[in-house]
Structure formats: structure tokens, C-alpha cells
Residue frames as a rotation matrix with the C-alpha (Angstrom) as fourth column:
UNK 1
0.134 -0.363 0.922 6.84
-0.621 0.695 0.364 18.47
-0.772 -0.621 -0.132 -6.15
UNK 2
-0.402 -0.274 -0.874 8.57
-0.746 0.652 0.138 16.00
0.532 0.707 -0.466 -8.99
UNK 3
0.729 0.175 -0.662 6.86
-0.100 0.984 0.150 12.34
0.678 -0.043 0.734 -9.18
UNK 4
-0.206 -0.648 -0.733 10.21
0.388 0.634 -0.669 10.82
0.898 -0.423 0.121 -6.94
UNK 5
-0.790 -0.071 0.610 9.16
-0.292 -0.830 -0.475 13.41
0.540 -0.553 0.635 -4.05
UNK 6
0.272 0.916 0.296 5.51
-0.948 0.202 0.247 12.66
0.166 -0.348 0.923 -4.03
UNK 7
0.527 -0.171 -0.832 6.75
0.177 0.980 -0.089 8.60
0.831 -0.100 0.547 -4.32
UNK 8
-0.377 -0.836 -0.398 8.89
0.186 0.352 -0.917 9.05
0.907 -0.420 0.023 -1.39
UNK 9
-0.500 0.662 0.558 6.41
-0.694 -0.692 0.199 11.18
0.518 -0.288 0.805 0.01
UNK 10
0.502 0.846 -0.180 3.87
-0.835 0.528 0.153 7.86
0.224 0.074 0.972 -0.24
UNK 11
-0.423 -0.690 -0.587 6.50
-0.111 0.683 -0.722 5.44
0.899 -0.240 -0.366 0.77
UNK 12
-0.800 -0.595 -0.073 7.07
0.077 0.020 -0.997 6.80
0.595 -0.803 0.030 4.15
UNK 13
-0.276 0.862 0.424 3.32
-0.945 -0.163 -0.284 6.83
-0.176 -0.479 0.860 4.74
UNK 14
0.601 0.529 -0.599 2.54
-0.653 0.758 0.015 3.28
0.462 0.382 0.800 3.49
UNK 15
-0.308 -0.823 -0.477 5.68
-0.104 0.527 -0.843 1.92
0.946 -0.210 -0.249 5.53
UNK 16
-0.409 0.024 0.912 4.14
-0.753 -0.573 -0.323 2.83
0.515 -0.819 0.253 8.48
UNK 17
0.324 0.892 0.314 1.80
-0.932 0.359 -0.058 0.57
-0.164 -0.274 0.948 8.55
UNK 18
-0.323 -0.632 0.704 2.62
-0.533 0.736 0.416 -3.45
-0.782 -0.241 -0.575 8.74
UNK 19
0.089 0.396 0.914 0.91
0.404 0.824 -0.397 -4.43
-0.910 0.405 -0.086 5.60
UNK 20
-0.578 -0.816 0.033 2.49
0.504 -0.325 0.800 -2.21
-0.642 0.479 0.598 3.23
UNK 21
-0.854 0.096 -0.511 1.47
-0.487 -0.493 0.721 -1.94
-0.182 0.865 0.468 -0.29
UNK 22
0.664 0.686 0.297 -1.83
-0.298 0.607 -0.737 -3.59
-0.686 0.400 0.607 -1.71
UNK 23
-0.029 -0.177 0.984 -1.18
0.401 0.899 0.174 -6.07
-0.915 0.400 0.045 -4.39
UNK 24
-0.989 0.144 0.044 -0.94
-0.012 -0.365 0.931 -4.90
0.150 0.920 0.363 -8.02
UNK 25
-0.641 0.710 0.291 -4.65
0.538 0.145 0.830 -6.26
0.547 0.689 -0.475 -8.56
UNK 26
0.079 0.780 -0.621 -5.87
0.997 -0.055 0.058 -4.84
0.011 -0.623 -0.782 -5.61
UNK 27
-0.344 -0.185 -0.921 -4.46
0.080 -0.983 0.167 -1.12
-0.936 -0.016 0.353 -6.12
UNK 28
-0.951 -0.142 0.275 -5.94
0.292 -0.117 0.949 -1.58
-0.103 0.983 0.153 -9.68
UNK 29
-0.025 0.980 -0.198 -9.62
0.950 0.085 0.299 -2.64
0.310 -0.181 -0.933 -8.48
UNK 30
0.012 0.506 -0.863 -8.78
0.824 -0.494 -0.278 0.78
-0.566 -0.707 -0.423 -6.37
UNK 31
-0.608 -0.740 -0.288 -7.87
0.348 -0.575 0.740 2.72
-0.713 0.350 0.607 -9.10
UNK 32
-0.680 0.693 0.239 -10.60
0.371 0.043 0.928 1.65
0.633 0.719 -0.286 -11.39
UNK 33
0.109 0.679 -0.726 -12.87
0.992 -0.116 0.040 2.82
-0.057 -0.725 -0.687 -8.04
UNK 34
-0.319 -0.386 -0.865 -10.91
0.320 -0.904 0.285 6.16
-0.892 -0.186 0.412 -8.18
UNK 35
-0.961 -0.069 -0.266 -11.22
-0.135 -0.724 0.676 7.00
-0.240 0.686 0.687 -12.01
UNK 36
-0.436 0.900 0.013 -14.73
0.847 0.405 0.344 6.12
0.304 0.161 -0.939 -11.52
UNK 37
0.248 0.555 -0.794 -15.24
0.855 -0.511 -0.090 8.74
-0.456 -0.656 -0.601 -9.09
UNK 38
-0.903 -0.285 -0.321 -13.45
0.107 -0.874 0.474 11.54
-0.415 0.394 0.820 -11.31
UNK 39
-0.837 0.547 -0.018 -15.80
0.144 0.252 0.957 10.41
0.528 0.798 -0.290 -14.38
UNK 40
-0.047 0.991 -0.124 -18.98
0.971 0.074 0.225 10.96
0.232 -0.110 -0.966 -12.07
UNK 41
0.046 -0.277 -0.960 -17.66
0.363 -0.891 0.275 14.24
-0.931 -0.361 0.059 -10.80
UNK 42
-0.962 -0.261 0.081 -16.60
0.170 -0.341 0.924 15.28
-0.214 0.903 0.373 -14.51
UNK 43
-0.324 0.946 0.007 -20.72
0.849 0.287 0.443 14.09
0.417 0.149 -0.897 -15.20
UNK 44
0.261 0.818 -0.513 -21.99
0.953 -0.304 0.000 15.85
-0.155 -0.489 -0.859 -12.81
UNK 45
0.094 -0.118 -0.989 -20.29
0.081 -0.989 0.126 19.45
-0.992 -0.092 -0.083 -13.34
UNK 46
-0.804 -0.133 -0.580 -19.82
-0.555 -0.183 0.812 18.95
-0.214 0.974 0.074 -17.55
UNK 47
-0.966 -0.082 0.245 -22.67
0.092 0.776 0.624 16.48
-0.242 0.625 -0.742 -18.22
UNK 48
-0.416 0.861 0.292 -26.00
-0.538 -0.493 0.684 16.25
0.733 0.128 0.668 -18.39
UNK 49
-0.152 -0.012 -0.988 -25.90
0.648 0.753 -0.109 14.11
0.746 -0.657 -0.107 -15.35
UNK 50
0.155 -0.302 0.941 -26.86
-0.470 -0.860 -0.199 16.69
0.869 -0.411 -0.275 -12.54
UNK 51
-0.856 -0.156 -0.494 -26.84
0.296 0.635 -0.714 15.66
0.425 -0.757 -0.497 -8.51
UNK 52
-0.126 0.985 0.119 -28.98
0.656 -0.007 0.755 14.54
0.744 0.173 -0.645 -6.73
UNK 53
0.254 -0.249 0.935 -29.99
-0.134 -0.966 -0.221 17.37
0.958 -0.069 -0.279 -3.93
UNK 54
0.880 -0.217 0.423 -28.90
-0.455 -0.124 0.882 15.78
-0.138 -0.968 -0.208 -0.94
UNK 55
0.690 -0.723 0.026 -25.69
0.705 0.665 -0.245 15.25
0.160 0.187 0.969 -2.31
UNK 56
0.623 -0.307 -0.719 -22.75
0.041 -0.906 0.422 17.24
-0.781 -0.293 -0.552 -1.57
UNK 57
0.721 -0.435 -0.540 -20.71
-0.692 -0.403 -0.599 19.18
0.043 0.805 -0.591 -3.85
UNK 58
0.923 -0.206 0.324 -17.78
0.248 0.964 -0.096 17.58
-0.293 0.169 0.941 -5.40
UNK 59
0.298 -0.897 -0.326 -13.91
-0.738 -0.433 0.518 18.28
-0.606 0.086 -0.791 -5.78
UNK 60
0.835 -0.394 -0.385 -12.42
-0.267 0.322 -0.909 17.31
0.482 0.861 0.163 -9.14
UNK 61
-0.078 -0.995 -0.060 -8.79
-0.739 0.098 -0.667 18.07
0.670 -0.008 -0.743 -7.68
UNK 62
0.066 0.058 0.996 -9.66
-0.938 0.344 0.042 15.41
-0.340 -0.937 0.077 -4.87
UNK 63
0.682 0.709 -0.177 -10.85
-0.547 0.334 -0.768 13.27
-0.485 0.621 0.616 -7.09
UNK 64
0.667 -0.744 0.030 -7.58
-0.139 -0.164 -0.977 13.77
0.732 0.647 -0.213 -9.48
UNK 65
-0.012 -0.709 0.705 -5.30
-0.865 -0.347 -0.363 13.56
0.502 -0.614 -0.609 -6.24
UNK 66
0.390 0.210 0.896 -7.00
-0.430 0.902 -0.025 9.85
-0.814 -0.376 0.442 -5.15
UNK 67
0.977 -0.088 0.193 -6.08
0.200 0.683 -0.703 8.70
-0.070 0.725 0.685 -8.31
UNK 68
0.343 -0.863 0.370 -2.55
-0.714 -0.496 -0.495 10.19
0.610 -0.094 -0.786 -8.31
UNK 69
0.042 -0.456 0.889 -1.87
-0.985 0.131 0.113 8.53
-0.168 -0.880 -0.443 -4.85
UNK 70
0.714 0.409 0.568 -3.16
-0.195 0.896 -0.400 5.14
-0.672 0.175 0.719 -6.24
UNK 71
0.986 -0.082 0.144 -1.10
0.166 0.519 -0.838 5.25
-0.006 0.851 0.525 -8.90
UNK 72
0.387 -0.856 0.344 1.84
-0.616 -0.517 -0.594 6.16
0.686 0.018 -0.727 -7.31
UNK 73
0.091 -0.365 0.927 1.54
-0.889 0.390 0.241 3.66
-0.449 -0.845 -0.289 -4.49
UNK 74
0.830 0.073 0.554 1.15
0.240 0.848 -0.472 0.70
-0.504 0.525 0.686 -7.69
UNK 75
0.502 -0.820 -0.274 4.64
-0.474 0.004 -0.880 2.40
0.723 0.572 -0.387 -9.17
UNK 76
-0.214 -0.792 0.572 6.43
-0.929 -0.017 -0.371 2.46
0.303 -0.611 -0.731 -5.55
UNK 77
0.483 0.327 0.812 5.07
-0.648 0.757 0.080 -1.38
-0.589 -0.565 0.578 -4.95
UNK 78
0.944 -0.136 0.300 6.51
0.310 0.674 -0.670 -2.05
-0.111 0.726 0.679 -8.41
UNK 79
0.259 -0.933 -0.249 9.82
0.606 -0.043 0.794 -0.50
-0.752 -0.356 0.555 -8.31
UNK 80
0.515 0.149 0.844 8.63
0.763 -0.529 -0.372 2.17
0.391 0.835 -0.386 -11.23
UNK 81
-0.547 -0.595 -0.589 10.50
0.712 -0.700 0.046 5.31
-0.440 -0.394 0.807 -10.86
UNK 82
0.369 0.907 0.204 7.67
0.841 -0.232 -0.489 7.68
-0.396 0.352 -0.848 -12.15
UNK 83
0.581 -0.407 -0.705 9.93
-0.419 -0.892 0.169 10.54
-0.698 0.197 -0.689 -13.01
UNK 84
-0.592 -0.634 0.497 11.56
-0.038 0.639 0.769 8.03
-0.805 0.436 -0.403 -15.43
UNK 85
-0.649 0.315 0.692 8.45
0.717 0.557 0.419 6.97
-0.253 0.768 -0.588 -17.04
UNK 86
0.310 0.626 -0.715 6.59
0.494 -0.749 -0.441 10.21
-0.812 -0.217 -0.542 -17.04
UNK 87
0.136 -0.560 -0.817 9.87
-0.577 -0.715 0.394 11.62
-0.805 0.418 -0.421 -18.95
UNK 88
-0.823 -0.232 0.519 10.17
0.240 0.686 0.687 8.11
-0.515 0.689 -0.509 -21.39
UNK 89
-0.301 0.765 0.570 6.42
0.738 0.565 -0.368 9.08
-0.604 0.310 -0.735 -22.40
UNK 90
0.399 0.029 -0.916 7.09
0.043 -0.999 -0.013 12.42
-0.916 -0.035 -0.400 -23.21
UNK 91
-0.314 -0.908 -0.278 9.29
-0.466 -0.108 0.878 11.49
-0.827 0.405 -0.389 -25.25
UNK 92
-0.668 0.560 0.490 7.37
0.599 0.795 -0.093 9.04
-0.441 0.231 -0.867 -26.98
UNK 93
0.662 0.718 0.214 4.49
0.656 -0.418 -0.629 11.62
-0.362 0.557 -0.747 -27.94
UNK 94
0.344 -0.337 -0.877 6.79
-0.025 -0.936 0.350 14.48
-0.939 -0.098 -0.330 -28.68
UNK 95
-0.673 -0.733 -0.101 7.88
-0.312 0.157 0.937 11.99
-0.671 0.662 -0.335 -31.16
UNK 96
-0.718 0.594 0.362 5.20
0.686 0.691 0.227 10.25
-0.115 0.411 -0.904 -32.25
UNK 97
0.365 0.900 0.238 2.82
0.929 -0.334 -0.160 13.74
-0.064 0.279 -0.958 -32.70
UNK 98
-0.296 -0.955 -0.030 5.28
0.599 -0.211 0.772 15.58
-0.744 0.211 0.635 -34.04
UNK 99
-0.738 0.666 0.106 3.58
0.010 -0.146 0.989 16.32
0.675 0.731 0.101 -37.84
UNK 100
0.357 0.934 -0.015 -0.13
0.933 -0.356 0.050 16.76
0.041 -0.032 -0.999 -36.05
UNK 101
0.019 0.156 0.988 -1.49
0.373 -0.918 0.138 19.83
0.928 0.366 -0.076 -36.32
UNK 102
-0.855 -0.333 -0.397 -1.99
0.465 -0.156 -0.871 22.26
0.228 -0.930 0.289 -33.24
UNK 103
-0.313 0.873 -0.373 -4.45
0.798 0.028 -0.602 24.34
-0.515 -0.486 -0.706 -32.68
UNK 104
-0.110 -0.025 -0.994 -3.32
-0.010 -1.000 0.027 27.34
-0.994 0.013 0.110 -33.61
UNK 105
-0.895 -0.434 -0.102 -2.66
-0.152 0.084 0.985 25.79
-0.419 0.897 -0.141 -37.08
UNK 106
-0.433 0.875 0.215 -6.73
0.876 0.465 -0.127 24.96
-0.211 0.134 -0.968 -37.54
């Protein structure tokens, strides 16, 4: 599915409703809430953080997929076209880390 897909995707589900979009600051506060929750997941299965045992297991891709939706519903409130700016940043590193090294080259 291409960024404009999933955004149209998340439109027609946020339209439903009569209060639309959250505010910029408020879809940030939820964002920062979201890449919180990756970053404890990430902890708990790479760190030295473990859980505790009446916790339940955790899903990265969930995790990764709340934050997605957040940040797709703060483009489609702003009028971002995410397949635009997805492809402008590409561009941007491709250029700008050009001359690093790769891996293979180490």
C-alpha cells in the first residue's frame, strides 16, 4: 500500500466521526505516547529491561503501525502528501550519503 492509499485509507476513517482530526499538538503529545511505547517494547525484547511477569507479550509491528497511523493522520490534518515527502527525503539522503561508506566496504 503507497503512503497516499494508507492516507486515504485514514481519511475515510477519521471523517466519520464529527470531530475529525486532533490538533497538530495533540497528535504530537500522541505520537510522543506512541514512540514511547515502541522504545519500551524495543527495551524489553533488545535491552536489558526484561517484563514484568504479569505482563503480556508485546508486538513491535503494532507498536510501529500506532505510530504510522499517528503520523499519517498529523500529514492528512496538514495537507502533507506523504508520498511526496517520503520521496523529497530520499532524495535528500541519497544525496547527502552518497561518499559514506557501506557496509560491505568495512
Amino acid at each position: 500500500m503507497a503512503f497516499r492509499e494508507a492516507q486515504t485509507t485514514v481519511d475515510r476513517w477519521v471523517s466519520q466521526y464529527k470531530e475529525g482530526y486532533f490538533t497538530p499538538l495533540t497528535n504530537l503529545a500522541r505520537l510522543s505516547e506512541e514512540v514511547g511505547e515502541v522504545a519500551r517494547e524495543i527495551n524489553h525484547q533488545f535491552g536489558q529491561k526484561s517484563k514484568k511477569a504479569d505482563e503480556a507479550a508485546g508486538d513491535l509491528a503494532m507498536e510501529l503501525g500506532d505510530v504510522l497511523f499517528v503520523v499519517i493522520c498529523l500529514a492528512n490534518s496538514q495537507g502533507i502528501d506523504l508520498d511526496d515527502a517520503f520521496a523529497a527525503v530520499m532524495r535528500k539522503v541519497t544525496t547527502r550519503d552518497a561518499d559514506r561508506w557501506t557496509m560491505k566496504e568495512r
